[in-house]
mmCIF entry with sequence, helices, sheets and N, C-alpha, C, O atoms, coordinates in Angstrom:
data_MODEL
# 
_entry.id   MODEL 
# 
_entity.id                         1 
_entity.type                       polymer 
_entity.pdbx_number_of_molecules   1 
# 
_entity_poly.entity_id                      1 
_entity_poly.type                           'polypeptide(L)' 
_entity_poly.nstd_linkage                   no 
_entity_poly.nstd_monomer                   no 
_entity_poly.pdbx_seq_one_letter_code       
;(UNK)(UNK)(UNK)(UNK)(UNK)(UNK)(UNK)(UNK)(UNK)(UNK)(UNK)(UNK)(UNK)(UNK)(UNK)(UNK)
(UNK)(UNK)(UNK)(UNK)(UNK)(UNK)(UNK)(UNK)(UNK)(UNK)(UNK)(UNK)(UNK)(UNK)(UNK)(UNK)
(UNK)(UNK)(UNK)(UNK)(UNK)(UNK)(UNK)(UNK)
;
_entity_poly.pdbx_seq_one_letter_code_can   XXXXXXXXXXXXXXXXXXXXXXXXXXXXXXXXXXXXXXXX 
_entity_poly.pdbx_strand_id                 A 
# 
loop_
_entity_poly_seq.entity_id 
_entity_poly_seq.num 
_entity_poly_seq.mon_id 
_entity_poly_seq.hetero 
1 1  UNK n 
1 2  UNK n 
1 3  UNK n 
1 4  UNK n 
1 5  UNK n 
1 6  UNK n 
1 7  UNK n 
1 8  UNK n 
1 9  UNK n 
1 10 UNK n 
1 11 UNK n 
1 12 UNK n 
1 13 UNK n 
1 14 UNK n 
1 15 UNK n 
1 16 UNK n 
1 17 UNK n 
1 18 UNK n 
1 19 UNK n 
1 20 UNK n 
1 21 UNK n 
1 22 UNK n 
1 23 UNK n 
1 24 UNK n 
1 25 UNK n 
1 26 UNK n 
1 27 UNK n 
1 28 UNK n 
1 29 UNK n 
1 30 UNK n 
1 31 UNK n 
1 32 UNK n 
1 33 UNK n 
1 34 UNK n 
1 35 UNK n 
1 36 UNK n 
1 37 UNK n 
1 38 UNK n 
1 39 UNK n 
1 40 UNK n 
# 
_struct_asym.id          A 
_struct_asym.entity_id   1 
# 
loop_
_struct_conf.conf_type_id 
_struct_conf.id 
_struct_conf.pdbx_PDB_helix_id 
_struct_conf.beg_label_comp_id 
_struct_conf.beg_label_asym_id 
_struct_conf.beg_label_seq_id 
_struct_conf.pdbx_beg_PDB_ins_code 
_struct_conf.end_label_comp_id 
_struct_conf.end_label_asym_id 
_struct_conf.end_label_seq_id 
_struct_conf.pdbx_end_PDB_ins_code 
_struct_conf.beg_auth_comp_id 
_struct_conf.beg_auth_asym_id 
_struct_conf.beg_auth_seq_id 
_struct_conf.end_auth_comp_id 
_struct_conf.end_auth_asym_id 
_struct_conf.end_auth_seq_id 
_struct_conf.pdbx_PDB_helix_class 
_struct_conf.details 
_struct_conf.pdbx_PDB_helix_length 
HELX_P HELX_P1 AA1 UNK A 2  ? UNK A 8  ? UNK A 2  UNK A 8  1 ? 7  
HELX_P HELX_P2 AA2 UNK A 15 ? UNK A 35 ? UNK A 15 UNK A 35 1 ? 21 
# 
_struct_conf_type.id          HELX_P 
_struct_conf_type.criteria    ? 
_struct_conf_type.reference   ? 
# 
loop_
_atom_site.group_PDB 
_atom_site.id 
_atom_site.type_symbol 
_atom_site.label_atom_id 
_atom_site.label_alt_id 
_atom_site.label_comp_id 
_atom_site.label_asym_id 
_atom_site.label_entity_id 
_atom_site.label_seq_id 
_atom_site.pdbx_PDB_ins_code 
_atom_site.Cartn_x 
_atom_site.Cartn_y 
_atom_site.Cartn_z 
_atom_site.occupancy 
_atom_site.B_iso_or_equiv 
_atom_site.pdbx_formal_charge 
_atom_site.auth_seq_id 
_atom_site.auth_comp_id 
_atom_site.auth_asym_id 
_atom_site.auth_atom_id 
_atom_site.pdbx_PDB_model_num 
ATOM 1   N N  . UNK A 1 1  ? -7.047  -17.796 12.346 1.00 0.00 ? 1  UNK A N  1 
ATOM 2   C CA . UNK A 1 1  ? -8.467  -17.841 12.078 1.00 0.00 ? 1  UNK A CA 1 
ATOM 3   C C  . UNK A 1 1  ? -8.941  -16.528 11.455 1.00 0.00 ? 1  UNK A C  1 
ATOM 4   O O  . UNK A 1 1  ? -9.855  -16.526 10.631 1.00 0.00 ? 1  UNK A O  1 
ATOM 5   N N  . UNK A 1 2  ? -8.429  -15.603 11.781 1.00 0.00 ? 2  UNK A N  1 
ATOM 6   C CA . UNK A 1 2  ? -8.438  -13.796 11.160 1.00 0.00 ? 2  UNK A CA 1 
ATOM 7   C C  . UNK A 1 2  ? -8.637  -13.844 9.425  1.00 0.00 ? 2  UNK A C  1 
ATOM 8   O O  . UNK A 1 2  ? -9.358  -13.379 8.542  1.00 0.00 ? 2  UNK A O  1 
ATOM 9   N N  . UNK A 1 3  ? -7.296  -14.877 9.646  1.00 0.00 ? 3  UNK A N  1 
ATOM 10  C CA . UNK A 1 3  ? -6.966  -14.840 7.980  1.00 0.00 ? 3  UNK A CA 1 
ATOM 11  C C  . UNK A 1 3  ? -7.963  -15.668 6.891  1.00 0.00 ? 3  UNK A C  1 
ATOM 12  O O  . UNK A 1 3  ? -8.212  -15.703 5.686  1.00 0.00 ? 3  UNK A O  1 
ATOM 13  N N  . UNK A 1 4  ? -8.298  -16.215 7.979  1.00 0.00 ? 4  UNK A N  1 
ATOM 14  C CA . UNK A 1 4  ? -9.034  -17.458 7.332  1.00 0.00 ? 4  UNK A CA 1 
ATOM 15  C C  . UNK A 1 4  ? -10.867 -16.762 7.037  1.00 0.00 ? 4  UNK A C  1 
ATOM 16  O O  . UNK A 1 4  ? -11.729 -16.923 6.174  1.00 0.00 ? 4  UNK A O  1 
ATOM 17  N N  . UNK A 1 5  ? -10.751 -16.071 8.145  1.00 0.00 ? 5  UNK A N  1 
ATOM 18  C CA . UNK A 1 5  ? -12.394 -15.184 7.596  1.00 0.00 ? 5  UNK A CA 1 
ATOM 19  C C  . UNK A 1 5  ? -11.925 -13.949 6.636  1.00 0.00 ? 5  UNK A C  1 
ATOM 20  O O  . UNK A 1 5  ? -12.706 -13.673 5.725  1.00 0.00 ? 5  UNK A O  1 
ATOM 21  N N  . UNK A 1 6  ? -10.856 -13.259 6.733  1.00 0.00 ? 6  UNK A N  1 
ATOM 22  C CA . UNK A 1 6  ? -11.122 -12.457 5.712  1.00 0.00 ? 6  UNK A CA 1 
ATOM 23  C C  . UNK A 1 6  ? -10.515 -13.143 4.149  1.00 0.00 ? 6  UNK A C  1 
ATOM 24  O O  . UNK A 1 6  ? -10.282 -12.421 3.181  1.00 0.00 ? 6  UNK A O  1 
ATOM 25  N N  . UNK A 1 7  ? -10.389 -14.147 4.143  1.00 0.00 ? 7  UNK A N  1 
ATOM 26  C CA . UNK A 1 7  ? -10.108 -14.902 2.669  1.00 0.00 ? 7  UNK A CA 1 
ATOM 27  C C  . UNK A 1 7  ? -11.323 -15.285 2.730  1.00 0.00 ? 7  UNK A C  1 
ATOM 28  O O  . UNK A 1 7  ? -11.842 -15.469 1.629  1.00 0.00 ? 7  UNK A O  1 
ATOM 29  N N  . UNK A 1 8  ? -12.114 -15.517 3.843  1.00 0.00 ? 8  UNK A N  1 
ATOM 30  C CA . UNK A 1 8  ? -13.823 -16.113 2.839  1.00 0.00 ? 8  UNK A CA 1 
ATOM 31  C C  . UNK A 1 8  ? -14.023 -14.914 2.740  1.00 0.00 ? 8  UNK A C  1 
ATOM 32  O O  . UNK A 1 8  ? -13.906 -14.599 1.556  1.00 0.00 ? 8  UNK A O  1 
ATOM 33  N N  . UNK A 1 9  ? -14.269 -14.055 3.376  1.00 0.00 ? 9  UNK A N  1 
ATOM 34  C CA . UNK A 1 9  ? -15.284 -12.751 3.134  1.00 0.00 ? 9  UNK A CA 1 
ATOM 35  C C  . UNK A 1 9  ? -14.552 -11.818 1.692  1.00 0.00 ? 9  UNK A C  1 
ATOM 36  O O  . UNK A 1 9  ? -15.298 -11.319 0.850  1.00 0.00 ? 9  UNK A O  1 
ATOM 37  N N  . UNK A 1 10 ? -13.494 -11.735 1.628  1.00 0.00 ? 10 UNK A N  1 
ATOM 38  C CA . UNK A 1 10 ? -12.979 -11.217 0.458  1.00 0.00 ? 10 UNK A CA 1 
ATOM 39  C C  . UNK A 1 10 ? -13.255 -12.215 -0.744 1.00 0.00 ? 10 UNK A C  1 
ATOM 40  O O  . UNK A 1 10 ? -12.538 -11.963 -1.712 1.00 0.00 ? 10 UNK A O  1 
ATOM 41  N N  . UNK A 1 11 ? -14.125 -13.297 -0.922 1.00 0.00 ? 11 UNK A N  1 
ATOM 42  C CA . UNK A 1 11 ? -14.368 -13.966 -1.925 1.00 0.00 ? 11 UNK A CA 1 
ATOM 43  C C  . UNK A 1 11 ? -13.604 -14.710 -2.460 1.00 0.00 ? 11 UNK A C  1 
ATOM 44  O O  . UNK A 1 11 ? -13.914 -15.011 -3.612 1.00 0.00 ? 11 UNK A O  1 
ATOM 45  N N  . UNK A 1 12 ? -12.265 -15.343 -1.874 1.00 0.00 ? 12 UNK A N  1 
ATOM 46  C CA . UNK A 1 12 ? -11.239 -16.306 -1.842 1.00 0.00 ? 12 UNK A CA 1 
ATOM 47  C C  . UNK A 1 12 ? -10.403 -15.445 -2.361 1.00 0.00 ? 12 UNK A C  1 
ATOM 48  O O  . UNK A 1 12 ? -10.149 -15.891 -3.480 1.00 0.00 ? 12 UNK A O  1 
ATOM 49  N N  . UNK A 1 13 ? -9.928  -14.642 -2.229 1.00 0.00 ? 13 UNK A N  1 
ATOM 50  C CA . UNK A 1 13 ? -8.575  -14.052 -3.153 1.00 0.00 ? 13 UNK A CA 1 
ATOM 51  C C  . UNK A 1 13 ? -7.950  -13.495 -1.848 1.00 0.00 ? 13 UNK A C  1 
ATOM 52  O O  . UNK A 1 13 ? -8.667  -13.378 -0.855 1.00 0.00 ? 13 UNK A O  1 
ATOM 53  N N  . UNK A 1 14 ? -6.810  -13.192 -1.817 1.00 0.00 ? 14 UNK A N  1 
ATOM 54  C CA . UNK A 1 14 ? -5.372  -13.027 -1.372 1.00 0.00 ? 14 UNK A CA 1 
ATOM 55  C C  . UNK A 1 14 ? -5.184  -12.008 -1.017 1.00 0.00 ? 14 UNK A C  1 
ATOM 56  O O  . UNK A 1 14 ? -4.114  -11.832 -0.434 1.00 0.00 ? 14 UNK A O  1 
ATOM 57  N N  . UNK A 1 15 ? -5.767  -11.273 -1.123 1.00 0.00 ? 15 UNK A N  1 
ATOM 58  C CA . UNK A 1 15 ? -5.166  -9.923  -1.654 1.00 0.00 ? 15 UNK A CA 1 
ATOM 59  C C  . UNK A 1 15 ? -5.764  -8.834  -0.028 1.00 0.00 ? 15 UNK A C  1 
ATOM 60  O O  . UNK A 1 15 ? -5.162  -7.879  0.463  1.00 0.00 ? 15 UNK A O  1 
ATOM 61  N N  . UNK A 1 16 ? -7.084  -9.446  0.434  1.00 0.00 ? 16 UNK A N  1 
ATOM 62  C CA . UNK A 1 16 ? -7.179  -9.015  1.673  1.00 0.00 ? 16 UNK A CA 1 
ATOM 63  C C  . UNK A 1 16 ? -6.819  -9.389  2.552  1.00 0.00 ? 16 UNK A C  1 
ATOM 64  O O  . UNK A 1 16 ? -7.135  -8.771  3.569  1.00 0.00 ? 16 UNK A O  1 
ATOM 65  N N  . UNK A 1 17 ? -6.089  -10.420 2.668  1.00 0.00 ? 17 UNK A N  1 
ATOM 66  C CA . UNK A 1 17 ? -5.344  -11.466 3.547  1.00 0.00 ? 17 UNK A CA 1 
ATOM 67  C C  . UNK A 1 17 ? -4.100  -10.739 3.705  1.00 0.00 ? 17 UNK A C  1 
ATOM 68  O O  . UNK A 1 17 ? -3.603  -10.443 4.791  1.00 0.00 ? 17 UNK A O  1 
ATOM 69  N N  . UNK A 1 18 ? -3.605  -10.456 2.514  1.00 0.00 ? 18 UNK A N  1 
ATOM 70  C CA . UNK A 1 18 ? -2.132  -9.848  2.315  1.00 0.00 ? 18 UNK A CA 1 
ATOM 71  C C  . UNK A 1 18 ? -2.436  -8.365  3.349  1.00 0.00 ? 18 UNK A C  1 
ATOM 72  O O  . UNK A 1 18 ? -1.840  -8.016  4.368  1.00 0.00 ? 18 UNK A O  1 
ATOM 73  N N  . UNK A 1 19 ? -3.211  -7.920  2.862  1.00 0.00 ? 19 UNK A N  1 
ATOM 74  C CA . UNK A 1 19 ? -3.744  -6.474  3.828  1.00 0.00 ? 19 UNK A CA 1 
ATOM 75  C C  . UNK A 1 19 ? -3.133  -6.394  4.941  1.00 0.00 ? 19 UNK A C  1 
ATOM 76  O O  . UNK A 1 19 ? -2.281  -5.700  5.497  1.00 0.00 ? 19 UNK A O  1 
ATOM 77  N N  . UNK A 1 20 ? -3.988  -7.560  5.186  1.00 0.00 ? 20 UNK A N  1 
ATOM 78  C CA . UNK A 1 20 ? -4.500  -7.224  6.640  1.00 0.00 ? 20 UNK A CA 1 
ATOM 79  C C  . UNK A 1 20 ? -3.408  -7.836  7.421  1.00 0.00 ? 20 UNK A C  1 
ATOM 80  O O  . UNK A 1 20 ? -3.550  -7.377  8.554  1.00 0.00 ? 20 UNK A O  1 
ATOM 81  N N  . UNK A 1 21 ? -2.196  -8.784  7.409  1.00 0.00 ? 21 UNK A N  1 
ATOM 82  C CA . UNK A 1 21 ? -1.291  -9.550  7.743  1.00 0.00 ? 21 UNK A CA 1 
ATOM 83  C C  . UNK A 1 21 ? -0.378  -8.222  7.744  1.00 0.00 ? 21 UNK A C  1 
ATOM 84  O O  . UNK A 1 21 ? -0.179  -7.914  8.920  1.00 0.00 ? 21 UNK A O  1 
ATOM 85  N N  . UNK A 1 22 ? 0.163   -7.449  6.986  1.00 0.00 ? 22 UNK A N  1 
ATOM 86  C CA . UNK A 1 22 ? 0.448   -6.326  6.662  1.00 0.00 ? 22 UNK A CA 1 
ATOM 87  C C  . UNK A 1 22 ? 0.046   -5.135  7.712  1.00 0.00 ? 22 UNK A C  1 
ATOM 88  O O  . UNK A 1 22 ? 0.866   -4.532  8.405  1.00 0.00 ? 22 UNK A O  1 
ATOM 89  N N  . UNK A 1 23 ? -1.251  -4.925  7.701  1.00 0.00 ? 23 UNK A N  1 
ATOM 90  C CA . UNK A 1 23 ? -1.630  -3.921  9.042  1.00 0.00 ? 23 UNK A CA 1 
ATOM 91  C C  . UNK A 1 23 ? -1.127  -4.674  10.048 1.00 0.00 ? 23 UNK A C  1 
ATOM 92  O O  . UNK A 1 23 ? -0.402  -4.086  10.852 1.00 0.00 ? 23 UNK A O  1 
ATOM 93  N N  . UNK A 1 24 ? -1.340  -5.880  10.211 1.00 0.00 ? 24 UNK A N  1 
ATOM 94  C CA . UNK A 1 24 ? -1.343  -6.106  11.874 1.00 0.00 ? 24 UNK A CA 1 
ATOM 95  C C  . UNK A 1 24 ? 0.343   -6.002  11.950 1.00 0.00 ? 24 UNK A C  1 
ATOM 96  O O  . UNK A 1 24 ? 0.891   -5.425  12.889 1.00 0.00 ? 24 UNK A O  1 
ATOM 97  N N  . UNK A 1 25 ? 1.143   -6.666  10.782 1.00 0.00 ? 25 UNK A N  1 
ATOM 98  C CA . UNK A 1 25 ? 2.612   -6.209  11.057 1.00 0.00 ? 25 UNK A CA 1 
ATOM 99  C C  . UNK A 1 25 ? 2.842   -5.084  11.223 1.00 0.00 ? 25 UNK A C  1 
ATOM 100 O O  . UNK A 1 25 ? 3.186   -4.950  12.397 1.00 0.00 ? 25 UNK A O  1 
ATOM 101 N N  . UNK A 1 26 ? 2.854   -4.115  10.685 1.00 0.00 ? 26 UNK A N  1 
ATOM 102 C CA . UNK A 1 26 ? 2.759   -3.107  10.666 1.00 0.00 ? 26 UNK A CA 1 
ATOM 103 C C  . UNK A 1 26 ? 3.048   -1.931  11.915 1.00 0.00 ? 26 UNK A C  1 
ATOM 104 O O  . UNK A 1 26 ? 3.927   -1.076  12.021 1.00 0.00 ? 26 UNK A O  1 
ATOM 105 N N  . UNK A 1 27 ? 1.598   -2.397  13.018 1.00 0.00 ? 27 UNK A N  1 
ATOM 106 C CA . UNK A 1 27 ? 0.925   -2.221  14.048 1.00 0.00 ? 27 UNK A CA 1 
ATOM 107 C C  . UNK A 1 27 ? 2.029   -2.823  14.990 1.00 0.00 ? 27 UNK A C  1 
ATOM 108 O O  . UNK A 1 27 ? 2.917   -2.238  15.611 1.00 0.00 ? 27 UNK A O  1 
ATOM 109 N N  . UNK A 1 28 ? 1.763   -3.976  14.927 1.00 0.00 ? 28 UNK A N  1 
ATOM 110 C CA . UNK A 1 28 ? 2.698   -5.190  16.420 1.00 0.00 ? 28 UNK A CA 1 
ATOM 111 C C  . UNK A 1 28 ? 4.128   -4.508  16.285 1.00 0.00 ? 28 UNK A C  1 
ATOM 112 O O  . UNK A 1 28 ? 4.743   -4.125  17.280 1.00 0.00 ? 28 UNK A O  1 
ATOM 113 N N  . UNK A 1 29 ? 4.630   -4.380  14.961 1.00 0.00 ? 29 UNK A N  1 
ATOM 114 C CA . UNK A 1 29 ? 5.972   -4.671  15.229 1.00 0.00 ? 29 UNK A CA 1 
ATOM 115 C C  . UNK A 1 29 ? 6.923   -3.449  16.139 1.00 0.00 ? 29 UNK A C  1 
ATOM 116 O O  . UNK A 1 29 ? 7.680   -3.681  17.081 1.00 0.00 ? 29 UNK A O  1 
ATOM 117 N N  . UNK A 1 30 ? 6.650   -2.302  15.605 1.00 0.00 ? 30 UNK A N  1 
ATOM 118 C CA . UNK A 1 30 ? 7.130   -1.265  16.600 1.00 0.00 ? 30 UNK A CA 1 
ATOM 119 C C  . UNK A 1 30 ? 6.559   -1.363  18.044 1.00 0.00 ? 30 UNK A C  1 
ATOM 120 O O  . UNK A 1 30 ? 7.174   -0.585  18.775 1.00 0.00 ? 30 UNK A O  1 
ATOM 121 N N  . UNK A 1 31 ? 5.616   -2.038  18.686 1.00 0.00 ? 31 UNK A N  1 
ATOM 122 C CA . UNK A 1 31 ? 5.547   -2.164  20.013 1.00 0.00 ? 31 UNK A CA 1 
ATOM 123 C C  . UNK A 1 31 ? 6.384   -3.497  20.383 1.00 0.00 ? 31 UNK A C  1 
ATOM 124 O O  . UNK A 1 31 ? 7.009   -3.755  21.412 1.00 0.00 ? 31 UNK A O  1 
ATOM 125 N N  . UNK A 1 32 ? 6.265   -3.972  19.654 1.00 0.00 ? 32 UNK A N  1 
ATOM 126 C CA . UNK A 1 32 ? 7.893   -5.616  20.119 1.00 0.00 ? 32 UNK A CA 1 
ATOM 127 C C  . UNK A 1 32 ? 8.951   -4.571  20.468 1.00 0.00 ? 32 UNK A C  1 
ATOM 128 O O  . UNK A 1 32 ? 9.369   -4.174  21.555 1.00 0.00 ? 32 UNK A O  1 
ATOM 129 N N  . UNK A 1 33 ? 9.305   -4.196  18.993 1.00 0.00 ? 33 UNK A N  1 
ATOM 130 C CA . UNK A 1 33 ? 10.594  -3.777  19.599 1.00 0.00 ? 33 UNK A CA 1 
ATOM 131 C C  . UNK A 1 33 ? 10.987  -1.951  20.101 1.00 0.00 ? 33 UNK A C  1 
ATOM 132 O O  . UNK A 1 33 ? 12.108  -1.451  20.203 1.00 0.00 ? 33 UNK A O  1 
ATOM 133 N N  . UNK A 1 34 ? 10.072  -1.501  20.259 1.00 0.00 ? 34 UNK A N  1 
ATOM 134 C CA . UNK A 1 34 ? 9.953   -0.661  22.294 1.00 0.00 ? 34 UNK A CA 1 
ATOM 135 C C  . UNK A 1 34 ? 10.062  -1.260  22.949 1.00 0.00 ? 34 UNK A C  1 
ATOM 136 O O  . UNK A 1 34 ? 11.015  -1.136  23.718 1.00 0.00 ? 34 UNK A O  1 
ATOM 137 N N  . UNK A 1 35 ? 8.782   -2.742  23.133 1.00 0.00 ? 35 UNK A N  1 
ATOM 138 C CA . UNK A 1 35 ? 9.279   -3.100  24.734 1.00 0.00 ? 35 UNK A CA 1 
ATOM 139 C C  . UNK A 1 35 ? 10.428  -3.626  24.894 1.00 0.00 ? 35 UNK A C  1 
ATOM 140 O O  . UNK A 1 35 ? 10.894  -3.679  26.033 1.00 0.00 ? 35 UNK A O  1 
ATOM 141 N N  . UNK A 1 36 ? 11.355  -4.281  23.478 1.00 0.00 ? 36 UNK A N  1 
ATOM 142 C CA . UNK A 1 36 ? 12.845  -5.325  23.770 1.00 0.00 ? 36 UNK A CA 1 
ATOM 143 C C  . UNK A 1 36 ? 13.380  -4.066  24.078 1.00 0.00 ? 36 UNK A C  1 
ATOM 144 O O  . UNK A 1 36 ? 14.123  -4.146  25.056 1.00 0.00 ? 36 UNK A O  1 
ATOM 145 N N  . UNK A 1 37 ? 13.282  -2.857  23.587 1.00 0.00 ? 37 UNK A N  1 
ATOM 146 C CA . UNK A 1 37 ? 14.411  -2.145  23.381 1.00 0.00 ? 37 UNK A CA 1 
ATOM 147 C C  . UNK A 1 37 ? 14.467  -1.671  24.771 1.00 0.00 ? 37 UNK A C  1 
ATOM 148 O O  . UNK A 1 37 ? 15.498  -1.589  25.439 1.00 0.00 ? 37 UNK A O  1 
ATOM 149 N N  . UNK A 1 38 ? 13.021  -1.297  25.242 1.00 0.00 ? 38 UNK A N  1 
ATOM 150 C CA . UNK A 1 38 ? 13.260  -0.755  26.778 1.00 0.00 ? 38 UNK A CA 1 
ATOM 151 C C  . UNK A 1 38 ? 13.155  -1.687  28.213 1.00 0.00 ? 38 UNK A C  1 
ATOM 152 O O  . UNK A 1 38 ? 13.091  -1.440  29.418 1.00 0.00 ? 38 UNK A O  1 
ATOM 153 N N  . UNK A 1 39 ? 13.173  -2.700  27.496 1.00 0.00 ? 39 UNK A N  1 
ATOM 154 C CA . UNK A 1 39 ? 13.107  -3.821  29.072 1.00 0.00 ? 39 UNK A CA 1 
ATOM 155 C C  . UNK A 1 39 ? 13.947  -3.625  29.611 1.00 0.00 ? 39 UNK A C  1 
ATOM 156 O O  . UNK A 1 39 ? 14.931  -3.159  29.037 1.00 0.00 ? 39 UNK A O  1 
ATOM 157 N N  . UNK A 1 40 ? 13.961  -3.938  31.234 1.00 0.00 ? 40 UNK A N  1 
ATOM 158 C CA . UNK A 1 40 ? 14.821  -3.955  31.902 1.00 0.00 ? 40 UNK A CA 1 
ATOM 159 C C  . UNK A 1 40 ? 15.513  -5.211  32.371 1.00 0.00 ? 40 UNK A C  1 
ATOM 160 O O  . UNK A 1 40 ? 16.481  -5.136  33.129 1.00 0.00 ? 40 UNK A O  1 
# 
């Protein structure tokens, strides 16, 4: 739904979608893999 408001609010183009899919990867992915790496 994230993606879906910032493709309306960016005026239908892609390109803030791409962004922001990008930050949040970005962001998430080094805390995934800390916690796989340090689970017990």
């Amino acid at each position: 739904m994230m993606w879906g408001i910032a493709y309306l609010l960016g005026r239908r183009s892609l390109v803030p979608v791409i962004v922001a899919h990008f930050l949040n990867d970005a962001t998430a992915l080094p805390w995934i893999t800390f916690f796989m790496v340090t689970a017990r």
